[in-house]
C-alpha positions in Angstrom: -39.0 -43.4 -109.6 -40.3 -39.9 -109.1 -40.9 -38.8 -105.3 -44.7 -36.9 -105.3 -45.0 -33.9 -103.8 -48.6 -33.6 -102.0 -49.3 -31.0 -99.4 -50.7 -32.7 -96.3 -54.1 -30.6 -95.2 -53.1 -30.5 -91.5 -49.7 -28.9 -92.9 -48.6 -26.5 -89.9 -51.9 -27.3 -87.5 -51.3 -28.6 -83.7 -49.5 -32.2 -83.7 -52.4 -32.4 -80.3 -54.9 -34.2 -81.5 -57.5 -32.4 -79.7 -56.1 -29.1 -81.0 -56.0 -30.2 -84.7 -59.4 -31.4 -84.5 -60.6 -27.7 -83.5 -57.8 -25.9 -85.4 -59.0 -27.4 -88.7 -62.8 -26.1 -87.8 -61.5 -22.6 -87.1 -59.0 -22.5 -90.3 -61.8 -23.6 -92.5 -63.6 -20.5 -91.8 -60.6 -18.5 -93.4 -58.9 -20.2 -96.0 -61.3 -18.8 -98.5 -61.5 -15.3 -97.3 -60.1 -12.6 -99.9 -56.3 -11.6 -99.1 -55.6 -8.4 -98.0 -51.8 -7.6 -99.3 -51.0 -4.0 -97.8 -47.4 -4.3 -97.3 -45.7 -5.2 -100.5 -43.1 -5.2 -103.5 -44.1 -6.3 -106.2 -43.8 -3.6 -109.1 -46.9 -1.8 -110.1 -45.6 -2.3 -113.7 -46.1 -5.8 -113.6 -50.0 -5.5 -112.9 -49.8 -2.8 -115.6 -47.7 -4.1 -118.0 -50.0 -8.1 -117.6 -47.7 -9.6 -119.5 -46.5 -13.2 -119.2 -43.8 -14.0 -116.8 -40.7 -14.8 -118.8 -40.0 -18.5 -117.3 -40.4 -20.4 -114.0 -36.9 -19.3 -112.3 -38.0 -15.1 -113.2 -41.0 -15.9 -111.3 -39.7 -17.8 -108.2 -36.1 -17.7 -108.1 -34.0 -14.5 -108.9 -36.7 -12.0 -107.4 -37.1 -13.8 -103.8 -34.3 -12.9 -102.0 -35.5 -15.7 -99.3 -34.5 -18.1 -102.0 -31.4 -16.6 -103.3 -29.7 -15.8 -99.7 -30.4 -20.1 -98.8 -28.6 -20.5 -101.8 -25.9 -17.7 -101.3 -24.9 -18.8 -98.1 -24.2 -22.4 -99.6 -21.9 -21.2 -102.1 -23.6 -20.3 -104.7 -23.0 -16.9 -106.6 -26.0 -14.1 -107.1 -24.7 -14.1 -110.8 -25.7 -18.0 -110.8 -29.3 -17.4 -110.1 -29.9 -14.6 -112.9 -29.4 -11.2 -110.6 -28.0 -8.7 -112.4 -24.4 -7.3 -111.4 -23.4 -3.8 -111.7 -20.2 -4.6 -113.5 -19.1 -6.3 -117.1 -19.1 -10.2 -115.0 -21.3 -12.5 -116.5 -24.5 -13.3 -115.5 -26.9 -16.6 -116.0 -29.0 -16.0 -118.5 -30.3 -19.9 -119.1 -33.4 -19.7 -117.0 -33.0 -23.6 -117.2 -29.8 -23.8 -115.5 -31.5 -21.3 -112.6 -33.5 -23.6 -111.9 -31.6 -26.7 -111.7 -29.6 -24.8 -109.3 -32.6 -25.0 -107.0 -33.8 -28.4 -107.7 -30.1 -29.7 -107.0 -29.7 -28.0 -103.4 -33.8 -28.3 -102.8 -32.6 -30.1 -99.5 -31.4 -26.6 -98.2 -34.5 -25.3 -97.6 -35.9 -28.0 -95.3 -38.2 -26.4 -92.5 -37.7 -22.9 -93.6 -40.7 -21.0 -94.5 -39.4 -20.9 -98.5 -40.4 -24.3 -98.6 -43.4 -24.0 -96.9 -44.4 -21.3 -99.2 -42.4 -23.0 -103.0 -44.3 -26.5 -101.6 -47.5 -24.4 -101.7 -46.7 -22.1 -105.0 -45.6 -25.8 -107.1 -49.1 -27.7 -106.2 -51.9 -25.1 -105.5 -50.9 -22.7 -107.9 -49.0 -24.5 -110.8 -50.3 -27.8 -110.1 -46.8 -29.8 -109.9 -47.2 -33.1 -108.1 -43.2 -33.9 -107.9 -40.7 -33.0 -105.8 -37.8 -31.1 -106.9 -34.8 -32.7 -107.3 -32.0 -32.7 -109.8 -33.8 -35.8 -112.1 -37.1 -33.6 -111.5 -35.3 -30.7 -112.8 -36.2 -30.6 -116.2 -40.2 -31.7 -116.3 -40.5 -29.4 -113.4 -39.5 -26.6 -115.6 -41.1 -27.5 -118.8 -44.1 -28.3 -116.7 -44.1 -24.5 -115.3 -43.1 -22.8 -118.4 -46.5 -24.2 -120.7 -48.6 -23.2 -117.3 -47.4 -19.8 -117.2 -47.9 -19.2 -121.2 -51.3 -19.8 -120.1 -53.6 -16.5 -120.2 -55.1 -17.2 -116.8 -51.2 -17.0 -115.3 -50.7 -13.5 -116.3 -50.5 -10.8 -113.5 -54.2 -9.6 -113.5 -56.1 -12.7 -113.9 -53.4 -14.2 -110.7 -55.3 -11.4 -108.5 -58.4 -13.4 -109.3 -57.5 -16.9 -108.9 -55.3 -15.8 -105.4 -58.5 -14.2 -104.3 -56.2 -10.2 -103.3 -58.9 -8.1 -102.9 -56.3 -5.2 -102.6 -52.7 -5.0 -102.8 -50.0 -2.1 -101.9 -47.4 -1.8 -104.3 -44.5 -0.1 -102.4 -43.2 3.6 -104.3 -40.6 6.0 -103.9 -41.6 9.7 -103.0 -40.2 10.5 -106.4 -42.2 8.7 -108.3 -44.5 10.2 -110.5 -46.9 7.4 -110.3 -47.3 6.7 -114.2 -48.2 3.0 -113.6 -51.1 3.4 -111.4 -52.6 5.9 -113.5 -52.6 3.3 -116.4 -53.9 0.7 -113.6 -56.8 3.3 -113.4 -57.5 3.6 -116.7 -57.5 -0.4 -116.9 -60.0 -0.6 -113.8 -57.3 -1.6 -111.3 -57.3 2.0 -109.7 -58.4 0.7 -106.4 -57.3 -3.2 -106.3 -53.4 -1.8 -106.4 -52.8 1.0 -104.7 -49.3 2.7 -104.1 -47.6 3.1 -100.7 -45.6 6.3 -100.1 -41.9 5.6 -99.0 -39.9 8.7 -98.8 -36.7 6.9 -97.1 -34.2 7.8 -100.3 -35.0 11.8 -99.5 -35.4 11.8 -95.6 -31.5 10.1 -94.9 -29.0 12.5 -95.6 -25.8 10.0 -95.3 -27.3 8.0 -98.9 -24.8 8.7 -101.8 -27.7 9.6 -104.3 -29.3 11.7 -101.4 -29.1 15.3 -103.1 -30.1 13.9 -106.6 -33.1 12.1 -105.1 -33.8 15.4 -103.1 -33.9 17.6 -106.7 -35.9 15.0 -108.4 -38.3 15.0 -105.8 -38.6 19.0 -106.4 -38.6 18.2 -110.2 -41.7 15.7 -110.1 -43.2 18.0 -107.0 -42.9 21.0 -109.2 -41.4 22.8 -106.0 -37.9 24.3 -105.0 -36.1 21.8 -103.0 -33.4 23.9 -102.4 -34.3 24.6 -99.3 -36.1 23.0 -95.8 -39.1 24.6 -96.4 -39.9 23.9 -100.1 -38.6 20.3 -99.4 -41.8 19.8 -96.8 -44.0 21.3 -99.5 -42.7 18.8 -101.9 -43.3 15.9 -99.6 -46.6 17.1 -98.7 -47.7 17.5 -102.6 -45.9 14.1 -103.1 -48.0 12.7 -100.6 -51.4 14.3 -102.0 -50.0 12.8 -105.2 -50.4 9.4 -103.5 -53.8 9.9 -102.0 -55.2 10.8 -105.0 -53.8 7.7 -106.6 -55.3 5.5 -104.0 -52.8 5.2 -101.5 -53.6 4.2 -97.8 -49.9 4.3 -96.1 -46.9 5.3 -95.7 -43.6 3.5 -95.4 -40.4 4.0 -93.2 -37.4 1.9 -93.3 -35.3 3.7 -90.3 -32.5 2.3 -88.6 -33.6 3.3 -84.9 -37.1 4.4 -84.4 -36.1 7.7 -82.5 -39.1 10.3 -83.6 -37.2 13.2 -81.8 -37.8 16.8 -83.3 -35.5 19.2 -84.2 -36.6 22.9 -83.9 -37.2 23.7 -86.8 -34.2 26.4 -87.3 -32.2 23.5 -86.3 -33.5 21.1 -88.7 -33.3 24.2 -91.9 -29.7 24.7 -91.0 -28.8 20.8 -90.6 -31.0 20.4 -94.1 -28.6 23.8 -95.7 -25.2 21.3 -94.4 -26.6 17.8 -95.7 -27.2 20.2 -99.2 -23.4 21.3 -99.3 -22.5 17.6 -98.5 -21.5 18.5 -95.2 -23.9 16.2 -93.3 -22.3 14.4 -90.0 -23.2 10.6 -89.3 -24.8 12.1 -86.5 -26.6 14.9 -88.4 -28.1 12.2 -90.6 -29.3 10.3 -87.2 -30.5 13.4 -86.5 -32.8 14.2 -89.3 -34.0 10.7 -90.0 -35.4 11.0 -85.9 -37.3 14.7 -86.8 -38.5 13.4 -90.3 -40.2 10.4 -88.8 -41.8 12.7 -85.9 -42.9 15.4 -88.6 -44.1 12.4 -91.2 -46.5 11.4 -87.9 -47.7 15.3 -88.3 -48.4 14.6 -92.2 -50.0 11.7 -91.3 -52.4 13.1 -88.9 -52.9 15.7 -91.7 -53.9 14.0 -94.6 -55.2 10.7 -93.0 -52.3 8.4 -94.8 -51.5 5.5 -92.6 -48.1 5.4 -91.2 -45.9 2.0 -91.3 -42.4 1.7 -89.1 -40.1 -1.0 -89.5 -37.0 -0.4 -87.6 -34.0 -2.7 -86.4 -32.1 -3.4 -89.8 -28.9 -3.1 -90.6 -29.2 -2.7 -94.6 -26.3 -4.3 -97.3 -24.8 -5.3 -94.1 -21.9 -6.6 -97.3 -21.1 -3.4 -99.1 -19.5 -5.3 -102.0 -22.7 -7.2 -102.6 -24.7 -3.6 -102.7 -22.5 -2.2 -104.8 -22.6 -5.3 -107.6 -26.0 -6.3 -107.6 -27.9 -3.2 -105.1 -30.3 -3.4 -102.2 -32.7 -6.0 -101.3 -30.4 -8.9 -102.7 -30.6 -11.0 -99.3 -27.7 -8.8 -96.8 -30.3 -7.0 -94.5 -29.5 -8.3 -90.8 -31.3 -7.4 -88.2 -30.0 -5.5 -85.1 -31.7 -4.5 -81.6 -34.3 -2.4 -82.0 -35.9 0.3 -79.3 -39.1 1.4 -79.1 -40.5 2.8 -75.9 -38.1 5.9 -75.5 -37.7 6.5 -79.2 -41.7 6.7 -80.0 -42.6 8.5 -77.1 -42.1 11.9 -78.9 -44.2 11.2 -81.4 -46.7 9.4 -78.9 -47.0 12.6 -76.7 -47.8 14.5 -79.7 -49.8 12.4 -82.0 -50.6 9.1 -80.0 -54.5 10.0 -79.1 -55.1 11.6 -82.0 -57.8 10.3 -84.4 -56.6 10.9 -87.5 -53.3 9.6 -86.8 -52.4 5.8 -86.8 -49.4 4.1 -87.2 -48.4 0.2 -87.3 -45.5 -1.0 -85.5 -43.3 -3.7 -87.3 -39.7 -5.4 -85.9 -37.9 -8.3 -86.4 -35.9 -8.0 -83.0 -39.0 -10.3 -81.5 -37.2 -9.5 -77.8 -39.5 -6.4 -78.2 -42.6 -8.2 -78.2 -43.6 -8.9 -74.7 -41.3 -6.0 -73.2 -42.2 -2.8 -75.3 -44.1 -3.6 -78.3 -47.5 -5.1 -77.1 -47.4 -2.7 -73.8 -47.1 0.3 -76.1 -49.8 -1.1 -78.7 -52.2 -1.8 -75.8 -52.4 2.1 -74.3 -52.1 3.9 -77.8 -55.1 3.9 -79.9 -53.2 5.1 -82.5 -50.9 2.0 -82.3 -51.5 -1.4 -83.9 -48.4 -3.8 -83.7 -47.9 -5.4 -87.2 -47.2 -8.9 -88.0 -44.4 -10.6 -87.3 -42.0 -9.5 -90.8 -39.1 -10.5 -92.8 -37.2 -13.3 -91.0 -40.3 -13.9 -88.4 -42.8 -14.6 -91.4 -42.3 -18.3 -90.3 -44.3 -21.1 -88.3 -42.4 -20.7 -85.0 -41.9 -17.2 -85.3 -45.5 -16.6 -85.9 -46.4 -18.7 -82.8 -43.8 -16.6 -81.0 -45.4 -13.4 -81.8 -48.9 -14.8 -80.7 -47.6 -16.1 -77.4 -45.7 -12.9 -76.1 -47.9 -10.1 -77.7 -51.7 -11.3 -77.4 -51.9 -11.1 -73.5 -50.9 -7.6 -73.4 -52.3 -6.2 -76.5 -55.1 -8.7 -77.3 -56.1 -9.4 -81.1 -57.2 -6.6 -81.7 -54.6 -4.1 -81.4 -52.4 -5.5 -84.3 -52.7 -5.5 -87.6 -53.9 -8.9 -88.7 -51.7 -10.3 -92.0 -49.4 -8.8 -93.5 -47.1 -10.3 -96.3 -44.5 -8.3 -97.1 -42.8 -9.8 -100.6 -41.4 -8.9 -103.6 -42.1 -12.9 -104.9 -45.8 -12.1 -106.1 -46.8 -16.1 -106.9 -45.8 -16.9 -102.8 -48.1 -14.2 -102.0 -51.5 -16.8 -101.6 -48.8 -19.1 -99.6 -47.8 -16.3 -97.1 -51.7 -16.1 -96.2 -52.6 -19.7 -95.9 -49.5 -20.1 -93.5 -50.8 -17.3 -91.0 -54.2 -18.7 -91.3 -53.6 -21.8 -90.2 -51.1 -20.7 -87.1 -53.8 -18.5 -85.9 -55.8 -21.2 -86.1 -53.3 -23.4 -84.1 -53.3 -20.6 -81.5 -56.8 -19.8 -81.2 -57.6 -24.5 -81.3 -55.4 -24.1 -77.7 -57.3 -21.0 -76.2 -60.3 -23.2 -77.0 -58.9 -26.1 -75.9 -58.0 -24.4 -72.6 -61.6 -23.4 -71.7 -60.0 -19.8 -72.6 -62.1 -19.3 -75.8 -65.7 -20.7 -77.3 -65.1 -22.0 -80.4 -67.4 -19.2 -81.7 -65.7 -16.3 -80.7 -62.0 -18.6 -82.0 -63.6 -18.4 -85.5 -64.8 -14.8 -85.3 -61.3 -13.4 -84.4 -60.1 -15.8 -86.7 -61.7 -14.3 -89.7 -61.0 -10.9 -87.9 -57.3 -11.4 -87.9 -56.9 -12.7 -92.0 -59.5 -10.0 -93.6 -61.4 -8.0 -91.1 -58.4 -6.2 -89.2 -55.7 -5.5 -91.8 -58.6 -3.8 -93.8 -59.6 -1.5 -90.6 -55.8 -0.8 -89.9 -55.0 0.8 -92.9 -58.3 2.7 -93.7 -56.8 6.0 -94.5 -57.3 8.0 -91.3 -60.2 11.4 -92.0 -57.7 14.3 -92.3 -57.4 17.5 -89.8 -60.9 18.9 -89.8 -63.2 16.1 -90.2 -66.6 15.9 -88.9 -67.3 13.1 -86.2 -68.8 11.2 -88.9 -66.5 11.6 -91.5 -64.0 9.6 -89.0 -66.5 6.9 -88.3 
């Protein structure tokens, strides 16, 4: 007999009765709220392109590398779930046989946040009311295949029926930004907006480094050759952006040192990484002044900054080289914050047209440098908890260590950070209802009225993330223009 699969409403709430009772007062306030999706993947070409997705396991298997990496670390081969390989191996190509794959090992993913989020995606979105399993297997996918044939399932018309108000596709410096200017001339201009990350030309140890550094001059229309024409390409690359419709920026640095180099220092160091004779520590170097003098273009033309630190990428360099980045083999290492940011802080931390969010997955940070930092800087908001701590418990964490020091209102309110565009509605209904769990105990606790619970509440899924990355007035705004 078939097992159903129904989502219980008090799915994540407080197990305190008391608690629940106010938690599901405060989270009904917010479920409904439009998303606000300013830290993501997905490819602007898919919103541009709005064409169907090709089957169920292209849509919520081989693109989430939560999902693959579960399956990866049981034994399973990236080949076996449909991600390309860089070499003549073979590949799955029977989107069928992806997806069995999952049903079969659906047991894996018990009280992760995939199956939080897969639970949510198969009923709310796709209306599936079994559980996966290896009997389920094949309904489950003929079942998802006719409802994504369906014109409402198609890229644009998803943006309506997930209620995103705006989300951030996430763009190399190089790009030349073709797809949003078809998004533009479809209307979509200002819904899905690209985010400027210029890591692939800012790290001087990458093996493509000098070929991403003479494209950038070739779509900049600027001589790259040397330091000084590369910051006028960034700087017209980042124009490029605003004009687009971008509101960030990007960084994906291995320490968060903002350190400058005098700027003789930092030509000559650029002239050696040129000739390919770039030391490890040069490229430490110049990834510490780029992120202090990105802060500077920041500041100038009002683009808000994002750093995520702390991750040690294709941590398993045969994996990278088969199948490339983001294929599940990012692992976290220690991250500091407080003397590697105070460069930029001395320089750029009061300023008004400079902000910057904070993200980590080292949550030791939190209570110890993160929220302290966030709670003196106005320019500082701490972002959500990211990657591996966009979970139940890890959320809860991040609550408990950072809102005492920093408060509410110094982060960044949601953020949900995938490349998996159906989990995206998921992702926000999860937050939701922890914050809601948090503020229930505050209340609870005589700490909170239950007003002022549902205000910040609503604050922290819509209000805040849309005030954190306002693009910042540039240099030589009036008062008003930065109100």
């Amino acid at each position: 007999m078939p097992s159903p699969l129904v989502l219980n409403p008090d799915r994540a709430l407080p197990s305190d009765p008391v608690q629940r009772g106010i938690a599901r007062t405060i989270y009904e306030q917010t479920r409904g709220l439009p998303l606000v999706c300013m830290h993501g993947h997905v490819e602007a070409s898919v919103f541009a392109d709005d064409t169907a997705f090709p089957d169920p396991s292209a849509l919520l298997i081989t693109p989430d590398h939560y999902v693959t990496r579960m399956l990866v670390s049981q034994g399973l081969r990236l080949e076996d779930l449909g991600v390309p390989s860089g070499d003549s191996r073979p590949v799955e190509g029977d989107p069928r046989a992806i997806w069995r794959r999952l049903c079969e090992n659906w047991h894996l993913f018990r009280g992760t946040p995939s199956r939080f989020w897969l639970e949510h995606e198969l009923v709310e979105v796709f209306g599936v009311d079994e559980q996966p399993s290896a009997d389920s297997a094949d309904r489950l996918f003929d079942a998802l295949t006719a409802r994504i044939a369906e014109p409402g399932f198609r890229p644009q018309a998803l943006l309506d029926r997930f209620g995103i108000e705006v989300i951030s596709t996430t763009d190399p410096a190089t790009s030349p930004l073709t797809e949003h200017r078809r998004l533009a001339e479809q209307g979509f201009g200002a819904r899905v907006v690209p985010t400027f990350r210029p890591d692939a030309v800012v790290h001087v140890d990458r093996p493509q480094w000098q070929q991403d550094v003479a494209e950038l001059g070739r779509v900049a229309d600027t001589d790259t050759s040397t330091y000084e024409g590369f910051l006028t390409a960034l700087r017209a690359r980042r124009q490029a952006f605003v004009e687009a419709g971008g509101l960030a920026t990007d960084h994906g640095h291995l320490s968060a040192d903002t350190t400058p180099l005098p700027s003789a220092e930092a030509a000559a160091l650029y002239e050696r990484a040129l000739a390919g004779e770039a030391t490890a520590e040069d490229a430490a170097a110049f990834a510490a002044h780029m992120l202090h003098t990105m802060a500077g273009m920041s500041r100038d033309d009002g683009l808000v900054m994002q750093i995520h630190p702390g991750v040690l990428r294709d941590h398993h360099s045969g994996m990278h080289a088969l199948h490339g980045a983001d294929r599940g083999f990012d692992i976290p290492v220690a991250a500091e914050f407080t003397r590697s940011l105070r460069p930029m802080l001395e320089d750029f931390g009061h300023d008004p047209g400079f902000r910057v969010i904070l993200f980590t997955v080292d949550e030791t940070v939190y209570s110890r440098e993160l929220a302290p930092i966030a709670g003196a800087y106005p320019a500082v908001r701490l972002g959500a908890p990211w990657w591996f701590l966009d979970s139940p418990d890890g959320m809860r964490r991040f609550r408990d260590a950072a809102t005492e020091t920093a408060g509410f209102y110094n982060t960044s309110g949601f953020v949900d950070d995938t490349r998996a565009f159906a989990s995206i509605p998921a992702r926000h209904d999860l937050a939701r209802r922890i914050d809601a769990g948090y503020l229930a105990r505050l209340v609870a606790e005589h700490r909170l009225g239950e007003d002022e619970a549902v205000e910040t509440a609503v604050d922290l899924a819509y209000n805040l993330p849309r005030k954190a990355y306002a693009r910042r007035a540039p240099v030589g705004a009036t008062t008003a223009d930065r109100a």
